[in-house]
C-alpha positions in Angstrom: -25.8 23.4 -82.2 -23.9 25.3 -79.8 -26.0 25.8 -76.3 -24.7 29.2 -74.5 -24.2 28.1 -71.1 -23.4 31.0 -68.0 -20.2 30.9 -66.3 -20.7 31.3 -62.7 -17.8 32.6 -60.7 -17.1 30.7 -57.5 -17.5 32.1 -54.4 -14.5 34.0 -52.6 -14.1 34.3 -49.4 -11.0 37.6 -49.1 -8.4 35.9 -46.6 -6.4 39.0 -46.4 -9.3 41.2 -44.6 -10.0 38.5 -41.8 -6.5 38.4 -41.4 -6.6 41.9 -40.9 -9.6 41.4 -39.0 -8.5 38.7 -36.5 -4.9 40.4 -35.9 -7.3 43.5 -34.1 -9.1 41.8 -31.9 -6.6 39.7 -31.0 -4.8 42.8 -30.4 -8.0 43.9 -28.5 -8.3 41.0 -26.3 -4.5 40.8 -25.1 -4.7 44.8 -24.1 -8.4 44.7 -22.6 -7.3 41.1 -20.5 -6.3 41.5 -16.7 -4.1 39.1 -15.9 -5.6 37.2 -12.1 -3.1 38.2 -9.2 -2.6 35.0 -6.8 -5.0 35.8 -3.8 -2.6 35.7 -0.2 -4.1 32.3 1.5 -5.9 33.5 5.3 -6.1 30.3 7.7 -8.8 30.6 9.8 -9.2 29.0 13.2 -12.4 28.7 14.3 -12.3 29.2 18.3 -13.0 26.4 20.4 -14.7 26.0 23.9 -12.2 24.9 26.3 -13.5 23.6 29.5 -13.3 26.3 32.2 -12.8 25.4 35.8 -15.1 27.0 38.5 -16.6 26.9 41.9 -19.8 27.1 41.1 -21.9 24.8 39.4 -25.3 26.5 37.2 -27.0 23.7 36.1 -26.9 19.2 37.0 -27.4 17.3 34.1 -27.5 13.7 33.2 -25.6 12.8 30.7 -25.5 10.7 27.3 -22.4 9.8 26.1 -21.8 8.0 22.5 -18.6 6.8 21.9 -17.0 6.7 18.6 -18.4 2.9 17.9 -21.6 4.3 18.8 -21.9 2.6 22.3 -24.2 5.0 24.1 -24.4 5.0 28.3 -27.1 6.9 30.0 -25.2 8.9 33.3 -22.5 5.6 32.9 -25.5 3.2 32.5 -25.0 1.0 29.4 -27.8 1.3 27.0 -28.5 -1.5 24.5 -28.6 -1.3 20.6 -32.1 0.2 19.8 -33.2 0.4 23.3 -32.5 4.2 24.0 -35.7 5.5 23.4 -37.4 3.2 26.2 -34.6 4.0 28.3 -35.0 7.7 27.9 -38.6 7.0 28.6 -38.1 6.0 31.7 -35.3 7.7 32.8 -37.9 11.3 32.4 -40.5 9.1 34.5 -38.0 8.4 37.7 -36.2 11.7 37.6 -39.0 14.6 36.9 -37.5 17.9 35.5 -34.0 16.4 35.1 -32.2 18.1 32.5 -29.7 16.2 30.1 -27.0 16.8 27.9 -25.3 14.7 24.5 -21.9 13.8 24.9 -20.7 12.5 21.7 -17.0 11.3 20.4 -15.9 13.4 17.5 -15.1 10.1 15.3 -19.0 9.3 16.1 -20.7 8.6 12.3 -23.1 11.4 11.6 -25.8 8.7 10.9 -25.5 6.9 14.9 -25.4 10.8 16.1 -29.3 11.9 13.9 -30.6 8.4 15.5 -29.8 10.1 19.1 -31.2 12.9 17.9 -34.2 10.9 16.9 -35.1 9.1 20.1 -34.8 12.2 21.9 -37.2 13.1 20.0 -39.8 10.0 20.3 -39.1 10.2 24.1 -41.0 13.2 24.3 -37.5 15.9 24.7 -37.1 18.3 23.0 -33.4 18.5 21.2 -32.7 22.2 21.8 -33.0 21.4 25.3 -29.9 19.0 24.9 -26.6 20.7 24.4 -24.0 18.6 22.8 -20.2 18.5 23.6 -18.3 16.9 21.7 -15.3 15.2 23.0 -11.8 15.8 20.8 -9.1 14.1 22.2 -5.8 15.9 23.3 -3.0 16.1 20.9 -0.7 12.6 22.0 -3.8 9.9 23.0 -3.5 7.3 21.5 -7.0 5.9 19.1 
């Protein structure tokens, strides 16, 4: 017995129309591409504050300076690790109305510098009435 079977004819995929295909866009892409141009390089320099000499004097503060270890001195009074915020205490109880002002190191750690900041705060002043200088050292002192 002879069983009629149906021949299936295999699926063709036509190479030379993609080819056709692929050669126009990549024709399309290379003509509608614009190439990047190397951007000129501006150096900006921020202005700095330079210390102005004058006659006249606007406003006495006290200051607090931070070294770059972190050391901090109250108006050249050395103030122990962790003790700041009692000494600011009572530095605002003896001198009433006394302004003051940050002086910090510019190789002072961010961290040391927010836990100024912070007993500032717990002494009861505000930090926007603080100004901050920062100290950058001239160009030939030695570290």
């Amino acid at each position: 017995m002879h069983f009629h079977r149906i021949t299936r004819k295999r699926a063709e995929v036509p190479i030379v129309p993609m080819i056709d295909i692929l050669f126009i866009l990549l024709v399309f892409f290379i003509v509608s591409t614009t190439f990047k141009k190397p951007r000129e390089i501006l150096r900006i320099e921020l202005p700095t504050v330079r210390e102005i000499p004058s006659d006249t004097v606007s406003d006495a503060r006290s200051v607090i300076a931070v070294d770059a270890l972190g050391n901090v001195t109250l108006d050249s009074l050395a103030v122990p690790e962790g003790l700041l915020e009692s000494y600011l205490a009572a530095y605002q109880k003896q001198n009433p109305g006394r302004k003051l002002e940050l002086e910090a190191d510019k190789k002072l750690p961010l961290e040391r510098l927010l836990q100024v900041w912070d007993s500032l705060t717990k002494a009861g002043i505000p930090i926007g009435d603080v100004p901050a200088r920062i100290k950058v050292r001239e160009k030939g002192a030695t570290d």
